[in-house]
C-alpha positions in Angstrom: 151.8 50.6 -48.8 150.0 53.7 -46.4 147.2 52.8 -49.0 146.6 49.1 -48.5 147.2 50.1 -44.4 144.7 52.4 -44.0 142.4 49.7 -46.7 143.0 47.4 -43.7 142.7 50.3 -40.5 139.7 51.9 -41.8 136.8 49.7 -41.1 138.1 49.5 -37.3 136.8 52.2 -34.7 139.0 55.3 -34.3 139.5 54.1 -30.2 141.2 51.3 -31.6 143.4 52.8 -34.8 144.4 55.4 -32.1 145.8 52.0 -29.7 147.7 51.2 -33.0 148.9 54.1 -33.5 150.0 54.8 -29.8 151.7 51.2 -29.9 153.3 52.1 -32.5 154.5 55.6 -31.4 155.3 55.0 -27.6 156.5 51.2 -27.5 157.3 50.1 -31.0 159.7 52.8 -32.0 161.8 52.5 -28.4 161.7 48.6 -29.1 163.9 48.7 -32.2 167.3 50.7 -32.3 166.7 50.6 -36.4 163.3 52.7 -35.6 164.6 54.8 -33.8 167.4 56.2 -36.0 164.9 56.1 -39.0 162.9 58.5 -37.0 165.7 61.0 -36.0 166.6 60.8 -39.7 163.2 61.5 -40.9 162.6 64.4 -38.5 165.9 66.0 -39.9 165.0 65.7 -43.2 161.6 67.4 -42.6 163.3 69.9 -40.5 165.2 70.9 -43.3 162.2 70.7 -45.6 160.1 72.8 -43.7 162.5 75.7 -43.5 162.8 75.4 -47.1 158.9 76.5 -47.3 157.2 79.3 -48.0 153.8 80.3 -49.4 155.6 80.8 -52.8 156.7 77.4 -53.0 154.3 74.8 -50.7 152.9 74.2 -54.4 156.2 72.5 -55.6 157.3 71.4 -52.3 154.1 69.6 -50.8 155.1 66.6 -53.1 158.1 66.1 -51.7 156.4 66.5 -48.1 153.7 63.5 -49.0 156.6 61.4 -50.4 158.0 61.4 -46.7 154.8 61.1 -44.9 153.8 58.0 -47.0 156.7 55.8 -45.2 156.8 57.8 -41.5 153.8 59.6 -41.6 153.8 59.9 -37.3 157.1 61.5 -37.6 156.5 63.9 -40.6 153.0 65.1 -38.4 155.0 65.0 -35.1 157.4 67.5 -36.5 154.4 69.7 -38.5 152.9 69.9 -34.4 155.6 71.2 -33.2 156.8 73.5 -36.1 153.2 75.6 -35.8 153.7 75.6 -32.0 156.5 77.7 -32.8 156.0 79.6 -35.4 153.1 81.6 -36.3 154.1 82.0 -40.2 154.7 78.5 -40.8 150.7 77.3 -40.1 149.2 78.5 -43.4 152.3 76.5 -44.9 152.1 73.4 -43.3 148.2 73.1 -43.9 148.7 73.1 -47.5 151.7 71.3 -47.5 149.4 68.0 -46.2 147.3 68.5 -49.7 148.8 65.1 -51.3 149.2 63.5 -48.3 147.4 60.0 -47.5 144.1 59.2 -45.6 146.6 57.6 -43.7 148.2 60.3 -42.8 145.2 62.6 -41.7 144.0 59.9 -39.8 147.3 59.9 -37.7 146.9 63.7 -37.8 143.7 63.7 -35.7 145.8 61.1 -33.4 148.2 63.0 -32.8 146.2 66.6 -31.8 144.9 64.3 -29.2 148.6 63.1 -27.6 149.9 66.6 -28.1 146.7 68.1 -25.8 147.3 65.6 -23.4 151.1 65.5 -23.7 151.0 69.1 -22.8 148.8 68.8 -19.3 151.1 65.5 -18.3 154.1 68.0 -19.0 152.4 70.9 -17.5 152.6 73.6 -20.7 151.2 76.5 -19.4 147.7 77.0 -21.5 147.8 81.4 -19.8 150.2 83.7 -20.1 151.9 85.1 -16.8 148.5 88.1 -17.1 146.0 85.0 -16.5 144.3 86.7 -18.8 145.2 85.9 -22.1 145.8 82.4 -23.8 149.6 81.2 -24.1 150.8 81.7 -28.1 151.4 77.8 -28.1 148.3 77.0 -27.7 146.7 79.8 -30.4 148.7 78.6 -32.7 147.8 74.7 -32.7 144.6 75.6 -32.3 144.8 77.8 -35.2 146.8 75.1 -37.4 144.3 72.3 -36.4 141.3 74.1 -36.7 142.3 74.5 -40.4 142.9 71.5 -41.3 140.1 70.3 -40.8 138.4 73.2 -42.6 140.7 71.9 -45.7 139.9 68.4 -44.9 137.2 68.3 -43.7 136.3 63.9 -43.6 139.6 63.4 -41.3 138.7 61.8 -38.1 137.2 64.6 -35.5 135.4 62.3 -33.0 138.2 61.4 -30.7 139.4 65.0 -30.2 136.0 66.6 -29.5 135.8 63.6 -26.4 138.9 64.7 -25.4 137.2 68.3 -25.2 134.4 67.2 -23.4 136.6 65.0 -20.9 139.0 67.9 -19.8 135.9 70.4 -19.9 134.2 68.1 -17.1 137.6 68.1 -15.7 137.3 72.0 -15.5 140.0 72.2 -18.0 139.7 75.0 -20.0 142.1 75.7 -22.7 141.1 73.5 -24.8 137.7 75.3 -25.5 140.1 77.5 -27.9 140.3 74.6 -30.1 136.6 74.0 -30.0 135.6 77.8 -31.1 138.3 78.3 -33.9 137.0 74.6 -34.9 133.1 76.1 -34.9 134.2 79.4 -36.2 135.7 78.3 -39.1 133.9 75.0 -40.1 130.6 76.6 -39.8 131.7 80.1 -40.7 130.2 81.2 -37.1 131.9 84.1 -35.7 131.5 85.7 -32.2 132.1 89.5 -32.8 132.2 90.6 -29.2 131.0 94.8 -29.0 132.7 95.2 -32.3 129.5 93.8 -34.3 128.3 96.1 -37.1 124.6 97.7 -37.4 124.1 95.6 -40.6 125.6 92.1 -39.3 123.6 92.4 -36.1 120.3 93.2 -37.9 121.4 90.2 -40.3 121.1 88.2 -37.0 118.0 88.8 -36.7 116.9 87.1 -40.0 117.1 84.1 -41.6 119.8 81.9 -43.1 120.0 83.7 -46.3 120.3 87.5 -44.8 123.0 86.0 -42.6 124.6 84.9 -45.2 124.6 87.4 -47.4 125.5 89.9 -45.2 128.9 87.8 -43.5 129.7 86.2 -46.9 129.0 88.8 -49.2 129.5 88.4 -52.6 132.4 89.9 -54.2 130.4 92.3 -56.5 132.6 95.4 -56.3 135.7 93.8 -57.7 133.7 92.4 -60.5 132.9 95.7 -62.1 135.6 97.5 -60.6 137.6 95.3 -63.0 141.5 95.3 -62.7 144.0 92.4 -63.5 146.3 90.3 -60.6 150.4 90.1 -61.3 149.9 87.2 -64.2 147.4 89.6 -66.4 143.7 87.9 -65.5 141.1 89.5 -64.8 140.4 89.6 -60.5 136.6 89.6 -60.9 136.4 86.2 -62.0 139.4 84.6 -59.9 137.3 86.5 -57.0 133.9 85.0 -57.8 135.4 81.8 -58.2 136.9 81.8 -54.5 134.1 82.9 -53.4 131.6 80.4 -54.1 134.9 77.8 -53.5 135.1 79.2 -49.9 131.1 78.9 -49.6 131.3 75.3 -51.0 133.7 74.1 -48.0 132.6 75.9 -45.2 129.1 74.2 -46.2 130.6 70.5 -46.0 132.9 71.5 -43.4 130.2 72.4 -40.9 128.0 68.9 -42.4 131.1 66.9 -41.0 131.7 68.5 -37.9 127.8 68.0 -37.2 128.1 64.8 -38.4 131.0 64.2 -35.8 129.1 65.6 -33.0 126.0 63.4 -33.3 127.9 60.4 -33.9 130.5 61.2 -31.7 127.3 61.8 -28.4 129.3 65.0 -28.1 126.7 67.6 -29.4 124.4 67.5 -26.7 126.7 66.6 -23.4 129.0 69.7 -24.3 126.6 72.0 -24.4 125.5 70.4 -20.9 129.0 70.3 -19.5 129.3 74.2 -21.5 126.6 75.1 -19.5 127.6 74.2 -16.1 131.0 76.1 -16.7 129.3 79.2 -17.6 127.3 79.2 -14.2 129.9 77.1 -12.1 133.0 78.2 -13.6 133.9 80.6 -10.7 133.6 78.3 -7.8 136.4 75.7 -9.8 139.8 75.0 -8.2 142.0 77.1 -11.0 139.4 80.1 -10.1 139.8 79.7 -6.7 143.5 79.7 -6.8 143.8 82.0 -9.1 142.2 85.0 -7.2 142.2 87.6 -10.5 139.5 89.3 -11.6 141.2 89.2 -14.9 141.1 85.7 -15.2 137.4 85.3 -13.8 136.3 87.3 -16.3 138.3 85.5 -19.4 137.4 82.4 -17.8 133.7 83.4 -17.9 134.4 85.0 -21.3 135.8 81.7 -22.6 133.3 79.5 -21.3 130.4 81.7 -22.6 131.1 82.7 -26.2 132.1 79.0 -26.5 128.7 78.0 -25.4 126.9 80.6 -27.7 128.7 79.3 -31.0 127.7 75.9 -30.5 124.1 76.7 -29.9 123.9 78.9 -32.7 125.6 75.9 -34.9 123.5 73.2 -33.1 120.1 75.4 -33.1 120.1 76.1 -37.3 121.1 71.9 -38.0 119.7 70.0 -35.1 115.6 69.7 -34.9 113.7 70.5 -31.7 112.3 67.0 -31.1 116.2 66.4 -30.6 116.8 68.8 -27.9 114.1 67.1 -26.2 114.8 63.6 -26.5 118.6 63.7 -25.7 118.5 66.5 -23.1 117.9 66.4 -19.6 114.6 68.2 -18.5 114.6 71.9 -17.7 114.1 70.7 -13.7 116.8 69.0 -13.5 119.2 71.2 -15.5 118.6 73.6 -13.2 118.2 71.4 -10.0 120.5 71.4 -7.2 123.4 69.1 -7.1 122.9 67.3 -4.1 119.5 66.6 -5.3 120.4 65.3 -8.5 120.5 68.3 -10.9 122.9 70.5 -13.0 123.3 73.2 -11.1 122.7 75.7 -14.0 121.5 79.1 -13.8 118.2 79.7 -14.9 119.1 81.8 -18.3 121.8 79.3 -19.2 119.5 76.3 -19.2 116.7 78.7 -21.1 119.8 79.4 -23.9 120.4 75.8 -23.9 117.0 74.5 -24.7 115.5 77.4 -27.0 115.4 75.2 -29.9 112.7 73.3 -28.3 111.0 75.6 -26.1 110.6 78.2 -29.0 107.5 78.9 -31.1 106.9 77.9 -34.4 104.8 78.1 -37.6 102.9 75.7 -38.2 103.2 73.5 -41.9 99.9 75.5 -42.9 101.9 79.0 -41.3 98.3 79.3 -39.3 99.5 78.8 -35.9 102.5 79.1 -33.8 103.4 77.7 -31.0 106.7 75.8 -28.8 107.7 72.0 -29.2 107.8 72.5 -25.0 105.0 74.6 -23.2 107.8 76.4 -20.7 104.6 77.9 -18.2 104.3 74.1 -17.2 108.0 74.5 -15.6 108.6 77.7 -14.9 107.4 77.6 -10.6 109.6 74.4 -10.9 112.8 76.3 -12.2 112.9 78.5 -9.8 111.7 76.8 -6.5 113.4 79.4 -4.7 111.8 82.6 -6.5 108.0 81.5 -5.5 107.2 84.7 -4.0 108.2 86.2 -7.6 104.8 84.8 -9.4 102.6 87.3 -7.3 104.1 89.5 -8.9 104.9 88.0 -13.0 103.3 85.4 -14.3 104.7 82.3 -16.0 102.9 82.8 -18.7 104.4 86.2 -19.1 107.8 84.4 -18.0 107.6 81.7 -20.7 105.9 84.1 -23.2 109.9 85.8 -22.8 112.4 83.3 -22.7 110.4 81.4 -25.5 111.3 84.1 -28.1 114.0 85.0 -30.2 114.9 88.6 -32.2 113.7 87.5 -35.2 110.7 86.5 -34.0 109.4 90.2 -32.8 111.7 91.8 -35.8 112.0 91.8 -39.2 115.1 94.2 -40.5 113.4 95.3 -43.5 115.6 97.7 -44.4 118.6 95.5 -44.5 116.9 93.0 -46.5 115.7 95.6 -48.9 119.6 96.5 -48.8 120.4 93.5 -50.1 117.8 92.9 -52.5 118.6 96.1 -54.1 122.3 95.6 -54.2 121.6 91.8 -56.0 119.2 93.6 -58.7 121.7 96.3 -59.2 124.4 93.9 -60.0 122.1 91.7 -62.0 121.5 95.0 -64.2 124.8 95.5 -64.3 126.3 92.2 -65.1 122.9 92.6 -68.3 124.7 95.4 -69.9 128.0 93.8 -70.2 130.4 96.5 -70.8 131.5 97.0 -67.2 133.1 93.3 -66.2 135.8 91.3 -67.8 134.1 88.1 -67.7 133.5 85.5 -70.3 129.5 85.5 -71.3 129.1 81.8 -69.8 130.8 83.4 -66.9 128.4 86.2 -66.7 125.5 83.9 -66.8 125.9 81.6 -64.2 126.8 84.5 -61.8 123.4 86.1 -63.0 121.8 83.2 -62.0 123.1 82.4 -58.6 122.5 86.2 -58.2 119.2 85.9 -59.0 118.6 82.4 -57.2 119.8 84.8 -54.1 117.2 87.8 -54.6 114.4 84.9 -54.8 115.7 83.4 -51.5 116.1 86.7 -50.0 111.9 87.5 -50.8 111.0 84.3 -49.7 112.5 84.5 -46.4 111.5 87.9 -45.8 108.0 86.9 -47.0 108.4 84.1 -44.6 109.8 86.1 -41.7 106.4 88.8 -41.7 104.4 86.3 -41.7 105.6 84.2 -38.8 105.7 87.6 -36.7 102.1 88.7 -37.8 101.5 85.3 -36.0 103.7 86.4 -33.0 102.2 89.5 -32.8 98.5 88.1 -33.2 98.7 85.7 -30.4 100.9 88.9 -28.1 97.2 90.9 -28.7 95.2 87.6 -27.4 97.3 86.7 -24.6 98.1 90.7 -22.9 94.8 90.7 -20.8 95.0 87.2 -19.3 99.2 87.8 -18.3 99.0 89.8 -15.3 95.6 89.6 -14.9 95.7 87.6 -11.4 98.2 89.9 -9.9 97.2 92.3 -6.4 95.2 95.5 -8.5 97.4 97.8 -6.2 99.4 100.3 -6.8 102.6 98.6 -4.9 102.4 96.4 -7.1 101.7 97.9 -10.6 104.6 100.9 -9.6 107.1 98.5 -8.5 106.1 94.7 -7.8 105.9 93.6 -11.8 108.7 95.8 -13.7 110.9 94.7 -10.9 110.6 91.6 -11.4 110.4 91.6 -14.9 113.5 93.4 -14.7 115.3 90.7 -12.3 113.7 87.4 -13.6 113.9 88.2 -17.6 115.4 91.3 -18.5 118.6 91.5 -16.7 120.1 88.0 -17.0 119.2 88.2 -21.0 120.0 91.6 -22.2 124.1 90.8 -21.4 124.2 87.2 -23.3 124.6 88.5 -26.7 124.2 91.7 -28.7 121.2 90.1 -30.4 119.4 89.4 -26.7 120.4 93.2 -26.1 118.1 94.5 -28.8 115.0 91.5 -28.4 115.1 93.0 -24.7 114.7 96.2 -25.2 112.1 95.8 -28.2 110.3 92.8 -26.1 109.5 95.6 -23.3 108.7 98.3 -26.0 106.4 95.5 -27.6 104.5 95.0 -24.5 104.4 99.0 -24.0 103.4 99.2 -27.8 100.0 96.4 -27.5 99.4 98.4 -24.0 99.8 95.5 -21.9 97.3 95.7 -18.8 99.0 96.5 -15.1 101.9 96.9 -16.9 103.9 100.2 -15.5 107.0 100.5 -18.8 107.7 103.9 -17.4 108.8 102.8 -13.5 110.7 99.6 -15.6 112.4 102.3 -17.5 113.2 104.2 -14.3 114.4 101.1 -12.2 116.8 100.4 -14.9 118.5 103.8 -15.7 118.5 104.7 -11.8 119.9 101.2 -10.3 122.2 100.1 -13.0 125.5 101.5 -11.1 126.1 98.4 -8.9 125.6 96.2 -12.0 128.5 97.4 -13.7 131.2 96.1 -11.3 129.4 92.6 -11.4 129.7 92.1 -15.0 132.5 91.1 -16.9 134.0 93.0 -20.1 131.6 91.3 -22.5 128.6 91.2 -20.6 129.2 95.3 -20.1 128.9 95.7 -23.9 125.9 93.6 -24.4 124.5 96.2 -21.3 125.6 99.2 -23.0 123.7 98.3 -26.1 120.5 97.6 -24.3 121.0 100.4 -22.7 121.6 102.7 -26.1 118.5 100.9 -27.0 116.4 101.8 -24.4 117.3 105.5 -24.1 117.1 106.0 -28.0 113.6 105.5 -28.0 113.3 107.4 -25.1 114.6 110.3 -26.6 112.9 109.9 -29.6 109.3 110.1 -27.6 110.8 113.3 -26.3 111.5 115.3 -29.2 107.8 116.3 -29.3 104.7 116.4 -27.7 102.6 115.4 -30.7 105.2 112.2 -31.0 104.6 111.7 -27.0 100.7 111.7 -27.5 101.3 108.9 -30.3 103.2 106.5 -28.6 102.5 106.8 -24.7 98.8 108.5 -24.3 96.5 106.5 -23.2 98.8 103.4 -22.4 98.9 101.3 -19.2 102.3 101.8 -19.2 102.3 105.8 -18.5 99.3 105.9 -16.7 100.2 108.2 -13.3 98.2 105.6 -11.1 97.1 101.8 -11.6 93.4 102.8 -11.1 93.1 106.0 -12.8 93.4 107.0 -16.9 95.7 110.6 -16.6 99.0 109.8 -18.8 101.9 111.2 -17.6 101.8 114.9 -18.6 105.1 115.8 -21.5 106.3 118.2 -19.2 107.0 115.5 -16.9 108.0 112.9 -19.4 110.8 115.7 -19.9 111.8 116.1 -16.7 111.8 112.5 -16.3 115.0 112.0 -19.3 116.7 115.4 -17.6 116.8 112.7 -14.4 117.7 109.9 -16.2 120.5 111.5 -17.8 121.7 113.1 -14.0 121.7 109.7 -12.5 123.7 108.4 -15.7 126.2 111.1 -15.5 126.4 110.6 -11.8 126.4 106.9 -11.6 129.4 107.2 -14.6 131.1 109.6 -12.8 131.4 107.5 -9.8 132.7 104.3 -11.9 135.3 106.2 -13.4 137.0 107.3 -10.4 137.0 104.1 -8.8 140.3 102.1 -7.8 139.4 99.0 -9.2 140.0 98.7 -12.9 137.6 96.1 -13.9 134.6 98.6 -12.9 136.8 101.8 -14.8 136.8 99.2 -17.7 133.4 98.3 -17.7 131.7 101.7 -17.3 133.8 102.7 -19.9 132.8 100.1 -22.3 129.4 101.0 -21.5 129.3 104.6 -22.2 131.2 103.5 -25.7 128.4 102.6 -26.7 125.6 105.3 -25.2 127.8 108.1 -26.7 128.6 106.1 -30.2 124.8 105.3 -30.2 124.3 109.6 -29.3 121.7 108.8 -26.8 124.0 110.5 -23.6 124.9 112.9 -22.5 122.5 115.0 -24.5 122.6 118.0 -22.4 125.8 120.2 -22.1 126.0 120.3 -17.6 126.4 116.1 -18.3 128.5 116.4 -21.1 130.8 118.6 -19.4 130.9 116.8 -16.1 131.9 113.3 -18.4 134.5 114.7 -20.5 135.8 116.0 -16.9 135.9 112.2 -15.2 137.2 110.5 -18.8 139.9 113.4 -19.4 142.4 111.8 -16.5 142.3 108.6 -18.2 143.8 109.5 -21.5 146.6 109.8 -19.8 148.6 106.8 -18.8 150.6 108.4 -15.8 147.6 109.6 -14.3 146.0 105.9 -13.3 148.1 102.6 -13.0 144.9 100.6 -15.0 146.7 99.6 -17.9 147.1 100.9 -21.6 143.7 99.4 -22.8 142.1 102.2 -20.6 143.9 105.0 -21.7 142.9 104.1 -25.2 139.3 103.5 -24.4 139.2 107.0 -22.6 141.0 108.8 -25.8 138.1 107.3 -28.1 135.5 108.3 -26.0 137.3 111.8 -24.9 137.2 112.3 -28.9 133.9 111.2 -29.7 132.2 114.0 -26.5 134.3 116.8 -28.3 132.2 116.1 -31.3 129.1 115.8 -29.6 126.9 118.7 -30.0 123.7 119.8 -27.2 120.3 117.6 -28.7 
């Protein structure tokens, strides 16, 4: 019978299956006493069921589970809701429990997410705990459990529960954005790693598809030929292989459905719209404003951000340029002002947003390269408030910026190589034969997807050279022509143009992502490197190591990690032209960017240049010093965060008077009596406290 219902239900629109469905639920059941005591029946009988389950037995158990579902299948999902609300250990259970069941079924599934999200505002369910900083367990877990299913089955109905996102986001709702990462997370196999992002899965970032791939989903090689058997006597290698290319397989038509969904659904675009707003809007809403935390302006920013990145990073790889630019509004007006019709975004938001189509690219012939949208034709009308700015950066310079990516100024060679070698190695491996426990038509195929890998691998890397080489070709024809129409004084060349290319590009960038961290520090050494014309790098250098201390308490906990890499960035290459004089002469002599006047040719003396990082590493040590003994535990946190990374990274302190007068400000912290800011401190200080006592004089 659920068969020849849903035969009859599926050709309608999901708006009106989920009226049936509601009639059914709210009005039909209350109108017939014989209903109603079916459904208390059937909720103790999957009560009963459910508490019967484990992950041993879901195999034999998930029969019986369908068999219920066919006749009640609102009941039987109405009780799997609220079960995973509950309890965290019964998600993993349920999901595979609702293998056999119907299309039916999964239909009224999707349904039912909807009525428990908006059951649970109309009832009030708090989405925070009582720290307004961290999402209520209820909510993780549905989000969890839902998220899942639709990993595992994948063509059940999505449409109607990403509307429901986008209707509470524009309501400034915001729990529900939980739902939409794990959803994006898992379906597309998109992860946002925060500070704790690896060397090698950062640099994999900043390649193609493949790399990325490779590198987050790696193949299972080591259990292979470390050989072994699991509790039933197989072999692991080939069980491992097997899940492997299985998990592969449904993330891949996981993520095709939930693109699918989007589009169809007019969802892609108008979320990252809405998305946007919330990042640059999100602290002037009501809950902000009556929730007067720090804490919770910072998750809410936090929520509101990584959310956005992981659906531009899903929509960006799937969705063609000529579609950002035929459904989305232009760059004016996302930026615009309200009252005149606009968005109200921030300036760097709406730039995320639109990279897709502002962004250059090869050519078919891989001759030229270029964007879909010239951005110099909008950038005075951006930022109508900033004209003064453009006597002192072009918008050609501007554009030239914000229309680039990492990859397109970096090729991680090394990691690729990495790869590459690892692949042949195993292919060797797998050709002699005596070090797995495979079958030979077992061995074969995984040679050859191996091998189909390495080839992919070359090509993009092959690929990725050669679309820089065109970056880098037009960089050398445009240099002379960006700030050629600037004042030629020195006001200007010492601190008109870094400034603002510190304040217009490099600043609201560098704390978006790890991956705009590293293009921003390599972007400015790039323009150092091609010796960019009335360009001073050294004074940019200086304004951003010397006037970075107010920064830190106006940053949120994410956005300080994203600093603290760019800053590890910038003063490791620092360093490294200060090892020696001979390396000095190579990289900085004769470059605009060290020249001691705008009119003169005298490069900065090394005896200078070192005297310069002994400063730089004083006003860090002092500017550190003074954020760790401040009341306020938001800046304590940041600044710690921050020097995480400069002293992971071994770029400061690198003289002992600094590295003394740090491990004197962190050494209170490690000890939670000392300071009432919270345990997460006191661990932070430890690992840092222990990383300076290993730290040796460079």
């Amino acid at each position: 019978i659920a068969s020849e219902i849903w035969e009859a239900l599926s050709p309608m629109s999901y708006l009106d299956r989920y009226m049936i469905y509601s009639h059914v639920h709210w009005e039909l059941y209350n109108a017939h006493p014989e209903l109603l005591l079916m459904r208390a029946k059937t909720k103790d009988e999957m009560r009963k069921l459910l508490k019967g389950m484990t992950k041993d037995n879901v195999a034999r158990k998930k029969r019986s589970l369908a068999k219920i579902s066919h006749s009640n299948p609102l009941v039987v999902v109405e009780v799997i809701l609220d079960q995973v609300q509950e309890y965290e250990s019964m998600i993993e259970v349920c999901r595979d429990a609702l293998a056999y069941s119907s299309s039916l079924t999964l239909d009224i599934f999707s349904y039912l997410t909807v009525e428990e999200l908006g059951g649970a505002l109309l009832l009030e369910k708090p989405m925070l705990l009582d720290d307004y900083a961290n999402l209520a367990r209820w909510l993780i877990n549905f989000s969890d459990f839902v998220s899942g299913v639709y990993v595992k089955y994948p063509h059940t109905e999505m449409r109607g529960l990403l509307v429901h996102v986008l209707k509470r986001l524009q309501a400034d709702s915001f729990g529900e954005l939980e739902l939409l990462r794990q959803m994006i997370n898992k379906m597309a196999g998109l992860e946002e790693h925060g500070g704790a992002m690896s060397q090698d899965l950062l640099m994999a970032r900043a390649a193609g598809e493949q790399l990325r791939t490779c590198v987050e989903n790696p193949w299972p090689l080591e259990q292979v030929f470390q050989g072994g058997e699991d509790a039933s006597g197989k072999p692991i290698g080939p069980a491992k292989i097997k899940l492997h290319q299985a998990t592969l397989k449904e993330r891949k038509e996981a993520g095709e459905c939930l693109l699918r969904a989007l589009l169809s659904s007019g969802t892609a675009m108008a979320l990252l719209v809405a998305l946007g707003q919330q990042v640059s809007g999100c602290m002037h809403t009501k809950a902000s404003q009556k929730i007067l935390q720090v804490k919770f302006a910072s998750w809410l920013h936090k929520q509101c951000h990584t959310t956005l990145q992981l659906l531009q990073d899903f929509l960006s790889h799937r969705v063609g340029p000529d579609v950002y630019v035929e459904k989305m509004p232009p760059l004016e007006k996302l930026v615009g002002r309200r009252e005149d019709g606009g968005l109200a975004m921030d300036p760097e938001v709406a730039l995320l947003i639109m990279r897709p189509a502002i962004r250059w690219r090869m050519s078919a012939d891989e001759k030229k390269i270029g964007p879909l949208v010239e951005l110099s034709e909008h950038a005075k009308q951006m930022l109508p408030n900033m004209q003064h700015m453009w006597k002192l950066l072009s918008p050609e310079l501007y554009s030239t910026f914000w229309s680039l990516s990492l990859e397109d100024i970096f090729v991680p060679k090394d990691t690729y190589n990495a790869q590459i070698k690892r692949l042949k190695k195993a292919v060797a491996d797998l050709e002699d034969g005596g070090k797995v426990q495979m079958k030979d038509k077992e061995i074969h195929k995984l040679k050859t997807s191996l091998s189909a890998d390495v080839a992919r691998l070359e090509s993009e890397l092959k690929r990725q050279e050669a679309s820089m080489a065109l970056v880098l070709k037009k960089f050398s024809e445009n240099k002379d022509g960006w700030l050629r129409d600037l004042p030629n004084d020195n006001q200007t060349y010492a601190k008109g143009t870094p400034g603002a290319l510190y304040q217009l590009c490099v600043l609201p960038r560098c704390v978006q992502s790890a991956e705009d961290a590293i293009y921003c520090a390599k972007f400015v050494n790039l323009l150092h490197a091609i010796r960019t014309p009335k360009l001073c790098t050294i004074i940019f250098y200086n304004q951003v190591l010397c006037n970075f201390g107010p920064i830190v308490f106006s940053r949120t906990e994410h956005e300080s990690g994203h600093l603290g890499r760019f800053l590890s960035e910038i003063l490791e290459n620092l360093n490294m032209w200060g090892r020696s004089e001979d390396t000095y002469k190579k990289n900085c002599a004769g470059h605009p960017g060290f020249l001691q006047s705008n009119k003169g040719s005298e490069t900065l003396p090394f005896l200078k240049f070192l005297r310069l990082i002994k400063h730089w590493q004083s006003r860090l040590a002092t500017t550190f010093a003074t954020c760790l003994s401040a009341q306020e535990g938001v800046e304590v946190h940041n600044s710690l965060t921050i020097l995480s990374q400069l002293v992971a990274a071994g770029v400061f302190p690198i003289f002992d008077l600094y590295h003394e007068q740090i491990k004197t400000k962190i050494l209170p912290l490690t000890t939670q009596s000392s300071h009432n800011h919270g345990k997460s401190i006191t661990v932070m200080a430890k690992s840092i406290h222990g990383r300076l006592e290993q730290c040796e004089d460079k």
